[in-house]
C-alpha positions in Angstrom: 0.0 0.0 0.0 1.6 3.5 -0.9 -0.1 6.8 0.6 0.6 10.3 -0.1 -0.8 11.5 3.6 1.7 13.1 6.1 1.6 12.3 9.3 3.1 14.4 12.1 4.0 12.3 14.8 5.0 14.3 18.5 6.7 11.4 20.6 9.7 13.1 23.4 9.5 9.2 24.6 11.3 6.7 22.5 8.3 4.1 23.8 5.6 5.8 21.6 8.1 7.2 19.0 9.7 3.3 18.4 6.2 1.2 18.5 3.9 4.1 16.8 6.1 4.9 13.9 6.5 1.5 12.1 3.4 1.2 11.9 2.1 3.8 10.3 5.2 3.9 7.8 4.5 0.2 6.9 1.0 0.9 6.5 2.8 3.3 4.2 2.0 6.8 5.0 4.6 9.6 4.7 6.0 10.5 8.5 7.3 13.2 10.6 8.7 12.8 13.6 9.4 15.5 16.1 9.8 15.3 19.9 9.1 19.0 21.4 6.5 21.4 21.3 8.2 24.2 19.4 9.7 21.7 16.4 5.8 20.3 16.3 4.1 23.3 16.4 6.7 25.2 13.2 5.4 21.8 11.3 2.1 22.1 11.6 2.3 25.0 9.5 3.0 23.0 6.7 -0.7 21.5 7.1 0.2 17.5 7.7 -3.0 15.5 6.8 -3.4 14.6 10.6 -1.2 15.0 14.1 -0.8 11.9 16.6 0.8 13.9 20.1 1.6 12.5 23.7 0.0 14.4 26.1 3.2 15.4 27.8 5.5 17.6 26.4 7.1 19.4 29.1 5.7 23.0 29.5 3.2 22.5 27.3 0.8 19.0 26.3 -0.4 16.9 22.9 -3.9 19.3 23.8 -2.3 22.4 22.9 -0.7 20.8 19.4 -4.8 19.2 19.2 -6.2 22.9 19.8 -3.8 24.6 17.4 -4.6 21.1 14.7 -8.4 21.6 14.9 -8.3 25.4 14.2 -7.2 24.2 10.8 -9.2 21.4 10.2 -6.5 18.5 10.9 -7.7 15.5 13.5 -5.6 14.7 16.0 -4.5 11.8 18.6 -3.5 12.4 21.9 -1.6 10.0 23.6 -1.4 9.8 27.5 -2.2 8.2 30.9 -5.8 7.1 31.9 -7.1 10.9 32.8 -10.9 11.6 32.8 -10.4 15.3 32.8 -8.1 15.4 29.6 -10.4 12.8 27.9 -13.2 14.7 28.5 -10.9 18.0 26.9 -9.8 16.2 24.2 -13.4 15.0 23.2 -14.0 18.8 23.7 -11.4 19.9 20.8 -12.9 17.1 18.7 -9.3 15.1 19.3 -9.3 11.3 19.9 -7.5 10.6 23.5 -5.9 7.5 23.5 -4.1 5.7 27.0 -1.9 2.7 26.3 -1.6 -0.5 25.7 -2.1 0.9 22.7 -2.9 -1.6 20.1 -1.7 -1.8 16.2 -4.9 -2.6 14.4 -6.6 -0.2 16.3 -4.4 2.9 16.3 -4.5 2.5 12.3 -8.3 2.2 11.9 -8.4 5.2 13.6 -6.0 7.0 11.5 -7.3 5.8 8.2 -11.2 6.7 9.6 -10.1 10.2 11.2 -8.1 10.7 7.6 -11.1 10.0 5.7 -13.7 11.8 7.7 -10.8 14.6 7.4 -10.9 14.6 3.7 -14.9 15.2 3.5 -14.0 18.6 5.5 -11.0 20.1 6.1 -11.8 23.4 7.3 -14.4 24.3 9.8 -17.3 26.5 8.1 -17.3 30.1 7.2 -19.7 32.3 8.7 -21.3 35.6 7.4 -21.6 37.9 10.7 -23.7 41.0 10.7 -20.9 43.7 10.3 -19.0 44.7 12.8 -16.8 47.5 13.8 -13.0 46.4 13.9 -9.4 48.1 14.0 -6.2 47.0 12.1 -3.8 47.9 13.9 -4.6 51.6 14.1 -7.1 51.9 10.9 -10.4 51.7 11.5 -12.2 48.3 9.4 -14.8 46.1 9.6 -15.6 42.0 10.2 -17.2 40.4 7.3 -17.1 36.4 8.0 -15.2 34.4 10.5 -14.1 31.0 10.7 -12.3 28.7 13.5 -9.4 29.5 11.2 -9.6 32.9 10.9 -11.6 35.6 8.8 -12.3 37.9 6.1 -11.9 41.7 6.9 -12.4 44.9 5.4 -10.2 47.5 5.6 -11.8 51.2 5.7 -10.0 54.1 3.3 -7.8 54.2 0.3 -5.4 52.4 1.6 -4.2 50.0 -1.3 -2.1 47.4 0.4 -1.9 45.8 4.2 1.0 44.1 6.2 1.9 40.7 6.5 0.9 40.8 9.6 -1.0 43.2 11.8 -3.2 43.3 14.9 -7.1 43.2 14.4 -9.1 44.3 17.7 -12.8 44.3 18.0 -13.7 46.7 20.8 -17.2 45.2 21.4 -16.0 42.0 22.3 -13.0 43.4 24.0 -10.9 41.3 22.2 -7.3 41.3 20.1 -5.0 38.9 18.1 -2.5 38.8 15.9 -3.6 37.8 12.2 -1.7 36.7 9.0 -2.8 37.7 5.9 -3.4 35.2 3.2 -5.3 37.3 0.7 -5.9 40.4 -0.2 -8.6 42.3 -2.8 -10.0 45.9 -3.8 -13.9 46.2 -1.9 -16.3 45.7 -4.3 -17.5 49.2 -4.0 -15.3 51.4 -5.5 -13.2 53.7 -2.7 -14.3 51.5 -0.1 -10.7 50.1 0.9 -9.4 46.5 1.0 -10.8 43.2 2.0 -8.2 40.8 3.0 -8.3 36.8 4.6 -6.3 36.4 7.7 -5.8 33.3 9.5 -4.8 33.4 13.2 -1.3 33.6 14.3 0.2 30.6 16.0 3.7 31.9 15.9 3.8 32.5 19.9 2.9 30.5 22.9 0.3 33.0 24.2 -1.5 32.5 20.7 -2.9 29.2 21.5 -4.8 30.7 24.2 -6.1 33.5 22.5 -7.2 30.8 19.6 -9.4 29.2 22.1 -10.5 32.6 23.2 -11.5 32.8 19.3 -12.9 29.6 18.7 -15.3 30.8 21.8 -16.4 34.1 20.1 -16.7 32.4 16.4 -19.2 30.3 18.0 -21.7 32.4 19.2 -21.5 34.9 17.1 -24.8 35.5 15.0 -25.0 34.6 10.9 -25.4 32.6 8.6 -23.2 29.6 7.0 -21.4 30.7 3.7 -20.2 28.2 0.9 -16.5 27.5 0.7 
């Protein structure tokens, strides 16, 4: 069997990092291995096809890699002692928790039914919100749609280009993060500034936090589901 999926395994211990790996490479999918947090969290970017993380990873655990996985789209197994509480989190972030023995047949049907369940949907959907008032960095803008991910934002005034990166603040919700920019476009009205995509920023440890804090707001913000 040959597969073109990536997998990023997270394994500091040589236990997980020994048994899990054969397997999935003889079941033929394409591997990375990396033991820390930091090393884990820079691959990600790269958008593997799913993550498989022990729990414990010193200052940090496998839920934070799962948190940061879900927010754009890619499942995720965390790997760690019989915990109720981090079960129950897991479940939470839509992450499969796993405590060993862990067993071979088992860890792969998972991977190949998370992988395909994956493939149906990788992103979480888009919603259209009712326009809001927003601020890059010191330019006043508005919020169009939002997403787990990220959103779409318009930028207020003739301005004809925007950063890389910036800071988007929505006063109403008292809330702030750092974005980067994926896309960028004229408005469709003529004069009315730029509308730019953004995804969040993942590039710091306070981000993951502020991610969750995002996820929250996404969620219960009014509108209506948009087509990707």
């Amino acid at each position: 069997m040959t597969s073109h999926q990536r997998i990023l395994l997270v394994a500091p211990s040589d236990e997980v990092a020994n048994t899990v790996a054969p397997w999935l490479e003889s079941a033929g999918f394409e591997l990375v291995q990396q033991k820390g947090f930091a090393e884990a969290r820079a691959t990600l970017g790269t958008r593997p096809d799913l993550v498989i993380t022990e729990v414990k990873l010193g200052p940090y655990n496998g839920l934070h890699l799962a948190i940061l996985a879900g927010g754009q789209g890619t499942p995720a197994i965390v790997i760690g002692d019989r915990d109720p509480v981090l079960q129950v989190e897991a479940e939470h972030q839509s992450a499969v928790y796993l405590t060993p023995p862990i067993d071979h047949e088992h860890v792969l049907r998972l991977v190949r039914d998370l992988l395909t369940t994956a493939g149906h949907k990788r992103k979480s959907p888009r919603k259209r919100v009712p326009v809001l008032d927003a601020m890059i960095d010191d330019m006043q803008a508005h919020l169009l749609d939002v997403s787990h991910e990220g959103m779409r934002i318009e930028a207020i005034g003739s301005r004809d280009t925007l950063p890389s990166s910036f800071v988007v603040r929505l006063p109403m919700f008292n809330f702030s993060c750092r974005v980067e920019r994926v896309w960028m476009s004229p408005a469709q009205e003529a004069g009315a500034g730029m509308w730019c995509g953004a995804t969040l920023s993942t590039l710091s440890p306070g981000d993951i936090d502020t991610a969750l804090a995002w996820r929250a707001l996404v969620d219960r913000l009014p509108g209506s589901s948009v087509m990707h």
